[in-house]
C-alpha positions as CSV (number, residue, x, y, z in Angstrom):
1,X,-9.5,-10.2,-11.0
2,X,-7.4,-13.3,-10.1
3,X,-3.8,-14.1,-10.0
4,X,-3.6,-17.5,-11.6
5,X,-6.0,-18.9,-10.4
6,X,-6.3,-17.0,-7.1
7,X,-8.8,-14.4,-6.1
8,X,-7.2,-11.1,-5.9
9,X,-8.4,-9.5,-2.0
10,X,-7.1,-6.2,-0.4
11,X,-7.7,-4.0,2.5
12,X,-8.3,-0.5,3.7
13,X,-6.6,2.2,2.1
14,X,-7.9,5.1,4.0
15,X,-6.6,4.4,7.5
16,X,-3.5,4.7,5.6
17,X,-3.5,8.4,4.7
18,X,-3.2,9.1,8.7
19,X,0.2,7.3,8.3
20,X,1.5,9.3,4.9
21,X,5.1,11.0,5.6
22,X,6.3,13.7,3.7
23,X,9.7,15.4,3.8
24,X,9.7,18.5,1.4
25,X,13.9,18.8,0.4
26,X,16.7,16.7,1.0
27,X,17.6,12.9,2.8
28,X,19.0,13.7,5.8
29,X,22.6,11.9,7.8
30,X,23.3,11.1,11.7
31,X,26.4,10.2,12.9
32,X,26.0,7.1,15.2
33,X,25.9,8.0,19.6
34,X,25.6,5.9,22.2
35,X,24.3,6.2,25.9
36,X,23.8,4.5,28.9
37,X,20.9,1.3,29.3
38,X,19.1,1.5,32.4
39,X,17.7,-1.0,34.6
40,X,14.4,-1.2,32.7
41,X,16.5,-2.3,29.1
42,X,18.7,-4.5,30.6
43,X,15.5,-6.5,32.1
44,X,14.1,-6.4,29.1
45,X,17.1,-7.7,27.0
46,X,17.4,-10.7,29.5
47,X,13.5,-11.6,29.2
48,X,14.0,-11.4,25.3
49,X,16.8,-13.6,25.1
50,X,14.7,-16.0,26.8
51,X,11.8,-15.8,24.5
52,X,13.5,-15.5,21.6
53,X,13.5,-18.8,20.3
54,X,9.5,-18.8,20.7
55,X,9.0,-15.4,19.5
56,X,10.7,-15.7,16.9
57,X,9.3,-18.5,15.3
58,X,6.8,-16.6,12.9
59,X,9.4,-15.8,10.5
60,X,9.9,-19.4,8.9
61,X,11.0,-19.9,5.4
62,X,8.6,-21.8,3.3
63,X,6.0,-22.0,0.3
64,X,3.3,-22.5,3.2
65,X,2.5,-18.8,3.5
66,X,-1.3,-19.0,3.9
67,X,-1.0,-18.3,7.5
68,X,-1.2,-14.9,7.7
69,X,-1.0,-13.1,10.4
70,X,-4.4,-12.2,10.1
71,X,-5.1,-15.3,12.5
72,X,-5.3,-13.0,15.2
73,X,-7.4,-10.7,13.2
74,X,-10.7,-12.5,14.7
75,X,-9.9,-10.8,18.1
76,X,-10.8,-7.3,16.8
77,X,-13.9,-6.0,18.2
78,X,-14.5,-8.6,20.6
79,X,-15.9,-7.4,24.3
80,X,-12.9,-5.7,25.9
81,X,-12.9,-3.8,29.4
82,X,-12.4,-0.2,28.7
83,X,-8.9,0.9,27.1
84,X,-8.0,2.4,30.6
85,X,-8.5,-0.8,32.6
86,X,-5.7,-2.6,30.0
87,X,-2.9,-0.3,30.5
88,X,-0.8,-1.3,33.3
89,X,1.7,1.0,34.0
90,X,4.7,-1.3,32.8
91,X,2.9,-2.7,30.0
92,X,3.5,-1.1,25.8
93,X,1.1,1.5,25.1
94,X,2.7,0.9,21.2
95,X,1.8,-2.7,21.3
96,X,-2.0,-1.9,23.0
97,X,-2.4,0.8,20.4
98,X,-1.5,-1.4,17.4
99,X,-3.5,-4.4,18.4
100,X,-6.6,-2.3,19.0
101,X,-6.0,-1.3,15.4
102,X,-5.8,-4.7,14.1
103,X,-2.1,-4.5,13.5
104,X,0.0,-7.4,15.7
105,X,3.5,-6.7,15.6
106,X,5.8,-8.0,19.0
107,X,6.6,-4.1,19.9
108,X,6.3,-4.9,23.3
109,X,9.3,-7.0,23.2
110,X,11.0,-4.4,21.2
111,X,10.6,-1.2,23.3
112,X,12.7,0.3,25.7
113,X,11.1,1.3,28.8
114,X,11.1,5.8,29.3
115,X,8.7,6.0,31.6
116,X,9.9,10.1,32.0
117,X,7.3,12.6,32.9
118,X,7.1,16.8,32.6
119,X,4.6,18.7,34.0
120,X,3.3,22.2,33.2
121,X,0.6,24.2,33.1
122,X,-1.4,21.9,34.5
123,X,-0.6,18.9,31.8
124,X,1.3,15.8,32.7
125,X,3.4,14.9,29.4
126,X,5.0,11.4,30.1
127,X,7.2,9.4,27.3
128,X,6.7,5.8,28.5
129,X,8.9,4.0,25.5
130,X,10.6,4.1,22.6
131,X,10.6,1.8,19.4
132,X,13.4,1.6,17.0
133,X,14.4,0.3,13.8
134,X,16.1,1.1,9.7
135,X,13.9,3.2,9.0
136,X,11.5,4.6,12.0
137,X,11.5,5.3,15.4
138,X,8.1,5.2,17.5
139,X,7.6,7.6,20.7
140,X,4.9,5.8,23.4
141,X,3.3,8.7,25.6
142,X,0.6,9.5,27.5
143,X,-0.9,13.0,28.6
144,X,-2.6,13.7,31.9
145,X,-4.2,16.7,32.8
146,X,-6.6,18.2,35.7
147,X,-9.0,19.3,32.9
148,X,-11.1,17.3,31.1
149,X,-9.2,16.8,27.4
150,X,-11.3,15.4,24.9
151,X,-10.5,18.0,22.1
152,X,-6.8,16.8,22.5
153,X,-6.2,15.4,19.1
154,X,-2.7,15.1,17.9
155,X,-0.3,16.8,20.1
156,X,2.3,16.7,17.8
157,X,5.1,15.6,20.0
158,X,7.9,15.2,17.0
159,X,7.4,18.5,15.7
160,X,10.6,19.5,17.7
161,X,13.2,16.3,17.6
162,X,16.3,15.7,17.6
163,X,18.6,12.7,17.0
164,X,22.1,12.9,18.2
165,X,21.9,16.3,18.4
166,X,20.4,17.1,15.1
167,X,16.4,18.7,14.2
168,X,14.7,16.1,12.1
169,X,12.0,18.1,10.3
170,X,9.1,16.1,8.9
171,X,5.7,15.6,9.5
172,X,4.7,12.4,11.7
173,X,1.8,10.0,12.4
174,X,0.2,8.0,14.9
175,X,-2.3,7.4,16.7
176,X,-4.3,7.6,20.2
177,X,-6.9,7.1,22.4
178,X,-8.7,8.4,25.2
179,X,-8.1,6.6,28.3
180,X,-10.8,9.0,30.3
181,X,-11.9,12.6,30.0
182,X,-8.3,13.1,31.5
183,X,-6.0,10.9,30.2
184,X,-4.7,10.4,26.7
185,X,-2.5,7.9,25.3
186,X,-0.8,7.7,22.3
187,X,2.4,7.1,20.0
188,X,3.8,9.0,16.8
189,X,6.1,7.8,14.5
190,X,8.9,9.5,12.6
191,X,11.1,8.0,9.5
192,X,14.6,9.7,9.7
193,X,16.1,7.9,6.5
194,X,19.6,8.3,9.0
195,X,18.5,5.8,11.2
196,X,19.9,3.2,9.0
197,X,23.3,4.3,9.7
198,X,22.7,4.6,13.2
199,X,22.3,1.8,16.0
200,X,22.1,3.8,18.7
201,X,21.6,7.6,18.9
202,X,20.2,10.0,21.6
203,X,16.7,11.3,21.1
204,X,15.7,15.1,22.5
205,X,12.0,16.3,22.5
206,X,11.1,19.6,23.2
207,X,7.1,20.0,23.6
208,X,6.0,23.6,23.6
209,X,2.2,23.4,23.0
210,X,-0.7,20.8,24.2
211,X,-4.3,20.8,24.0
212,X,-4.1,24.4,23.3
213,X,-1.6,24.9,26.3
214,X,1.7,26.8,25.8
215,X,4.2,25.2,28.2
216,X,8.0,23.4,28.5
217,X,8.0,19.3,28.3
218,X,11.4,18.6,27.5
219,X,12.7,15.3,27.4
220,X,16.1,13.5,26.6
221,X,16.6,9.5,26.4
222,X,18.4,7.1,24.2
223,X,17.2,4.4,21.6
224,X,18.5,1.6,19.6
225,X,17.4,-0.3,16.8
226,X,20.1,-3.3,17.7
227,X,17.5,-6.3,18.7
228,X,14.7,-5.6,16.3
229,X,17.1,-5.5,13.1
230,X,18.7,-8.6,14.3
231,X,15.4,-10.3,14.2
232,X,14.8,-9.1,10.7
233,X,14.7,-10.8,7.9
234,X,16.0,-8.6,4.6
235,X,15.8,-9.3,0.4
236,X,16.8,-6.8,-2.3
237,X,15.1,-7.9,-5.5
238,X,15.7,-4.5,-7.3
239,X,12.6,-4.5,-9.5
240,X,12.5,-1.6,-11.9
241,X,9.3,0.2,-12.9
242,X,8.7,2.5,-15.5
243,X,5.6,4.3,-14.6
244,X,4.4,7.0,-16.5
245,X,5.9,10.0,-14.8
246,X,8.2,8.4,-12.8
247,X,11.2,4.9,-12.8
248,X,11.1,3.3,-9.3
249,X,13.6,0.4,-7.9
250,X,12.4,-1.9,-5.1
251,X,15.5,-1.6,-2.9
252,X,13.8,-3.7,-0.2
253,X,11.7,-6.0,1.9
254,X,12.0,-6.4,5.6
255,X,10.5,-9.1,7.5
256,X,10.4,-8.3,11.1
257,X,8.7,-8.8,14.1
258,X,6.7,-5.6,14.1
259,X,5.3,-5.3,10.3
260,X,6.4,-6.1,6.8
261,X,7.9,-3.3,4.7
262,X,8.7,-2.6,0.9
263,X,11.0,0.4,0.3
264,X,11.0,1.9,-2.7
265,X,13.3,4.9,-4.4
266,X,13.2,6.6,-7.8
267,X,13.3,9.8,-9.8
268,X,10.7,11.5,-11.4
269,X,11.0,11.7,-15.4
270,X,10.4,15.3,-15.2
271,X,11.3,17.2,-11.8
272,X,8.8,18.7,-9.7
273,X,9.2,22.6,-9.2
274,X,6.5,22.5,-6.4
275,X,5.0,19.4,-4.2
276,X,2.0,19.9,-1.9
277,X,2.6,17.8,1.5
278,X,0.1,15.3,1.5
279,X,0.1,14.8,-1.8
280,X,1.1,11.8,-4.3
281,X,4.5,10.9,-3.8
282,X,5.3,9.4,-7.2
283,X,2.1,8.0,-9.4
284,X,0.5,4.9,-8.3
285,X,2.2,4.9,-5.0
286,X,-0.4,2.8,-3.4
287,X,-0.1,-1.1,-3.6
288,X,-1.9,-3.9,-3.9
289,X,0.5,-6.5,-2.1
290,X,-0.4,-10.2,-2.3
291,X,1.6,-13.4,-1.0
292,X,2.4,-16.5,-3.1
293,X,-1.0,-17.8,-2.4
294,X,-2.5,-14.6,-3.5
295,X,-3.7,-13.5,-0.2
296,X,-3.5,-9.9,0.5
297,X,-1.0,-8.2,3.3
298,X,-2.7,-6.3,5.2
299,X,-1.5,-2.9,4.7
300,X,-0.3,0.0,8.0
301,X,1.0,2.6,6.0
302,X,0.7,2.7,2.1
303,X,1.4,5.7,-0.5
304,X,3.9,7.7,2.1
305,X,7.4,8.7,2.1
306,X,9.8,11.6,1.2
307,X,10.4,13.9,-2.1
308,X,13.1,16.4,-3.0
309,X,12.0,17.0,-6.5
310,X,14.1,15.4,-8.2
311,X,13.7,11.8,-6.8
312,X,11.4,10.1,-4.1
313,X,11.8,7.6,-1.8
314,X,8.9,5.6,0.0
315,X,8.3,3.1,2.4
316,X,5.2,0.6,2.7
317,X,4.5,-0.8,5.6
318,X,2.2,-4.1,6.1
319,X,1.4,-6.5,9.0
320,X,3.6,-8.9,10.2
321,X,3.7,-12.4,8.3
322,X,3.7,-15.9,10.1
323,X,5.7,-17.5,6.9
324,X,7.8,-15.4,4.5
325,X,6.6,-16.6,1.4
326,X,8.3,-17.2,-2.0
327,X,7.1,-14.0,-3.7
328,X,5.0,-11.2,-3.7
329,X,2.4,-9.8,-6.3
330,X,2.1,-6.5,-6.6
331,X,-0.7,-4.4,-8.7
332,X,0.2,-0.6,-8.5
333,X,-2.8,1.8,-7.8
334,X,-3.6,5.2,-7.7
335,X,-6.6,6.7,-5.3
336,X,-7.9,10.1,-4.8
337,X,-8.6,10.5,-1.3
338,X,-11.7,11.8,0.2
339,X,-12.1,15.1,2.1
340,X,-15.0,13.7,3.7
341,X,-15.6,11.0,6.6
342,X,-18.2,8.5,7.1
343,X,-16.7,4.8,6.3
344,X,-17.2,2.0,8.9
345,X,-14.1,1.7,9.8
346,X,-12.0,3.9,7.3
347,X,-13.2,7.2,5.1
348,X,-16.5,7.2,2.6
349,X,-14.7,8.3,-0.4
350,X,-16.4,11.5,-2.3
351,X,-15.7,14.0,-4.2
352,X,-12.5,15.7,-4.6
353,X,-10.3,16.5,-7.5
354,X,-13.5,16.7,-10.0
355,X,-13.8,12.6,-9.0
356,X,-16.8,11.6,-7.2
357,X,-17.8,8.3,-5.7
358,X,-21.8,7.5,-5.6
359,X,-23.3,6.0,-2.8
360,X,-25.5,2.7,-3.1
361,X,-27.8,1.6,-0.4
362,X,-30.5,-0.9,0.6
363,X,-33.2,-0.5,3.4
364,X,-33.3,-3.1,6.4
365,X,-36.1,-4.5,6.3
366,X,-35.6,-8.0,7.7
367,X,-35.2,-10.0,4.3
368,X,-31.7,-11.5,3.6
369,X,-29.1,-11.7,1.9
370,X,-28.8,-7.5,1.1
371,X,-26.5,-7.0,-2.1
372,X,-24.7,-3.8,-1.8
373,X,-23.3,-3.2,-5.5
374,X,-19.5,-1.5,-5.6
375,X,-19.1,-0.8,-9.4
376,X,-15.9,-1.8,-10.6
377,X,-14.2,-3.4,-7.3
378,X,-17.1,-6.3,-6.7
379,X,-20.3,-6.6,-3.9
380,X,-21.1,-6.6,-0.4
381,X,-23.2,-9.3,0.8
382,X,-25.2,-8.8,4.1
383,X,-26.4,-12.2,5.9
384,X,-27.4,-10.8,8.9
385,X,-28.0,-7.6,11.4
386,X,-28.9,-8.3,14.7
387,X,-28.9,-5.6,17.6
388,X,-28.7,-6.3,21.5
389,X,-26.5,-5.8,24.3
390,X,-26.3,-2.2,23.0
391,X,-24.6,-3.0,20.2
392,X,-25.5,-3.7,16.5
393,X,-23.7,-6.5,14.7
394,X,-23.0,-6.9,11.0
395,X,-22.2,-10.5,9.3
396,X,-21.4,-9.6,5.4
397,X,-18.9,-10.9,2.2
398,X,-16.7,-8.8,0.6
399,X,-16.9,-10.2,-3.6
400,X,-14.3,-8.4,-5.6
401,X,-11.0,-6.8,-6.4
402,X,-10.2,-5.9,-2.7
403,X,-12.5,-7.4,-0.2
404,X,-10.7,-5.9,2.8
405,X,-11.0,-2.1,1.5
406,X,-14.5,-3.3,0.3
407,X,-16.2,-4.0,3.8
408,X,-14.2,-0.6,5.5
409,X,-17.0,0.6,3.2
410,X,-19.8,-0.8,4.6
411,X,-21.5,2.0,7.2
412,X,-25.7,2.6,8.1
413,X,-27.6,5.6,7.9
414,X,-30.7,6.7,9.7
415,X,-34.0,7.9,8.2
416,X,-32.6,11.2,8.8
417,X,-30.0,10.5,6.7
418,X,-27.0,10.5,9.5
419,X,-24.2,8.2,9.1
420,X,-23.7,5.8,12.3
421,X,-20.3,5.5,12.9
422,X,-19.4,1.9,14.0
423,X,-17.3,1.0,17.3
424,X,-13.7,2.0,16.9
425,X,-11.4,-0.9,15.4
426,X,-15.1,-3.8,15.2
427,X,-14.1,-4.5,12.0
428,X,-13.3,-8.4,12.0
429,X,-11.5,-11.0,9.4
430,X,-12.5,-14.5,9.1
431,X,-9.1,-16.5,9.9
432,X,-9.8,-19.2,7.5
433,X,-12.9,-16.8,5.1
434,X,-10.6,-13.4,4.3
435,X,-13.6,-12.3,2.5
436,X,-16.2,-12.9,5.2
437,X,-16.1,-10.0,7.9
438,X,-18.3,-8.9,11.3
439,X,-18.7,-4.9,11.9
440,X,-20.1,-3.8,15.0
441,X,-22.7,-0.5,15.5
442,X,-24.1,0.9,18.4
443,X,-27.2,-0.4,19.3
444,X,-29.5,0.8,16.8
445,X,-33.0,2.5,17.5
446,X,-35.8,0.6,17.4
447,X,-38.1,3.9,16.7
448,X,-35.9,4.3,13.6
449,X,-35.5,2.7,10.1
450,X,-32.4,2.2,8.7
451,X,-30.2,1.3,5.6
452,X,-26.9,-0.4,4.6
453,X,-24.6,1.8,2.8
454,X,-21.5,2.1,0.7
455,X,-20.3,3.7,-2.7
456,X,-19.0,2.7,-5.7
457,X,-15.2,3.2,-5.6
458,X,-15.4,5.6,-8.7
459,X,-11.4,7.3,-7.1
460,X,-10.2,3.8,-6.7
461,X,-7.7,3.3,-10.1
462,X,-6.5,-0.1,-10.5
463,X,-3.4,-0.6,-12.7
464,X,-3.9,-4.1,-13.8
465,X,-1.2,-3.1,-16.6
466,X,1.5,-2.1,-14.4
467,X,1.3,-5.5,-12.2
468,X,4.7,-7.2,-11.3
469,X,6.1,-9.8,-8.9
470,X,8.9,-9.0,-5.7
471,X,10.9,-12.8,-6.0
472,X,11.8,-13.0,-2.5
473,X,15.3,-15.4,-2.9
474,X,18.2,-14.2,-0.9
């Protein structure tokens, strides 16, 4: 599938259901509050001032929009000390998070400093910063505990939160990471459609369960969205689509220095009595997204948003872009998730909804190239696997539709037919090849045989049909 001449390439889509936010009934409002700025903000303010002018040169205007962000993309997976030894106490457990993921937005020099702990029971709950802008605000924390706390999972630290004052009910995302068997660190992100009428507001958190523990971690602190929506960049093409159960308007598309977003709102041609959280929000609510030189954005949160019923509204959000180019191609989709694991990087898709997705597989056996067939969305093509150092290292090409969701796909089995989960976040771009990737593996055994395996996409609907273009002109 091209776009004029251009080869049409895409990314994961299933690290993306962790980021799907649902609101089940109406679009909330917030009045506008302000607060104090401690030491920490004003230091930061000053330093960002100063950098601006560097920092803020990724967002140039221009046809020239091959240069991705993805530049940085060749870091991922690379040799790192441990996540522990790289998070000084000062530094932006946000930014550390989203670069181990692959994601390279400046949150650092967007965050405001909390640094506020809580103990009880045992458990150290500490909010270290705070990241705000239209549309979402982003809680850094960490949890410490006496106890080893390896089963901690999602604490769910926006289940109770309110903004000036007022509950904000939703469901939230993030993620984390385990610094050691005691420490956790992690942020999660909520999308209060309010905060667009808001530039500064008054955040209170009130914890009452981790890891299993029943306790108090209450917390009060202020936030702002001021800086990062100066540093934005905003069009409103107002694209109409008729889908086939539903009209949607793109109202708009943010450039900014933390990710790239599309916002969408719409009604639905015939109003739900009943929506299931988690589900679709309106049909082929997962996109495609290309630039003018029809390389793909690399997508951070794709198919989420909020529904009352009667209309929807949704935001998309994508990595950040070194040139804003002069439009964007957009080929709707629809996918039925997986309730399964197993992908290298994101989820083997199976069977779910009376869809099933077959696996293929080839044996290593030394001999290369290994063609890994993916029915309708293209091939993988494996050049090489070599294992030392403890580690097992795959070189492949992604031929197809969407090369980037193609090689999340790629994972081995054993002889005893166990799936070998690769190293968290090893999954690595070529800056100049966006089809060519690396995937690292623990160190395989060398008492075992293994095979190269992925499926053939059969959940994966592409909607050729329903493609349009975003002009980007202000």
């Amino acid at each position: 599938m091209t776009i004029g001449n251009l080869s049409i390439k895409e990314r994961d889509i299933y690290k993306m259901f962790n980021y799907v936010r649902i609101a089940d009934s109406e679009f909330d409002a917030l009045t506008a509050d302000t607060s104090a700025v401690n030491k920490e903000r004003i230091k930061k303010v000053l330093t960002r001032r100063i950098k601006r002018q560097r920092t803020c040169q990724f967002l140039t205007y221009g046809s020239a929009a091959v240069a991705m962000v993805l530049l940085c993309l060749a870091g991922i997976g690379m040799a790192l000390p441990s996540f522990a030894d790289n998070v000084p106490v000062l530094n932006s457990i946000i930014q550390m998070l989203n670069d181990s993921g692959g994601f390279h937005g400046a949150y650092a020099e967007y965050s405001k400093i909390v640094n506020t702990s809580v103990t009880d029971n045992g458990l150290t709950l500490t909010v270290n910063e705070v990241v705000a802008d239209d549309s979402r605000l982003i809680i850094g924390y960490t949890v410490k505990s006496a106890n080893k706390i390896r089963s901690l999972g999602d604490i769910g630290l926006t289940d109770s939160l309110k903004i000036n004052g007022k509950y904000y009910s939703s469901v939230g995302s993030g993620e984390g990471e385990y610094l050691d068997d005691y420490t956790y660190a992690g942020y999660e992100e909520v999308h209060p459609q309010a905060l667009q009428q808001a530039a500064t507001f008054n955040v209170d958190l009130d914890v009452f369960e981790i890891a299993g523990q029943h306790g108090k971690w209450d917390f009060a602190f202020s936030a702002s969205k001021d800086e990062l929506s100066k540093q934005s960049i905003v069009f409103r093409p107002k694209n109409v689509l008729d889908f086939p159960n539903s009209v949607a308007t793109v109202d708009r598309v943010v450039f900014s220095p933390i990710d790239t977003s599309i916002f969408v709102s719409g009604k639905y041609k015939v109003p739900r009595t009943a929506y299931t959280p988690g589900g679709i929000i309106f049909d082929y609510d997962y996109w495609l997204v290309y630039d003018d030189q029809g390389v793909e954005l690399v997508p951070k949160s794709v198919g989420g948003g909020s529904s009352n019923g009667q209309s929807f509204q949704s935001e998309m959000d994508f990595d950040i872009m070194t040139a804003i180019p002069k439009y964007l191609t957009v080929i709707p989709c629809k996918i039925t998730p997986s309730m399964e694991g197993g992908g290298a990087v994101g989820s083997a898709m199976s069977v779910t909804r009376g869809l099933e997705s077959q696996e293929v597989s080839s044996a290593i056996d030394g001999a290369y190239p290994i063609v890994l067939a993916q029915g309708k969305m293209g091939r993988l093509i494996i050049w090489d696997v070599k294992t030392g150092n403890d580690q097992t290292t795959v070189e492949f090409t992604a031929e197809g539709i969407a090369p980037y969701v193609q090689a999340t796909e790629l994972y081995l089995k054993d002889d005893q037919g166990e799936t070998l989960a690769a190293a968290n976040h090893t999954l690595r771009r070529n800056d100049h090849q966006p089809d060519e990737f690396t995937v690292i593996f623990p160190g395989l055994d060398p008492h075992k045989r293994y095979s190269l395996a992925t499926n053939n996409f059969a959940n994966f609907e592409i909607r050729d049909d329903l493609q349009f273009r975003i002009e980007l002109v202000q």
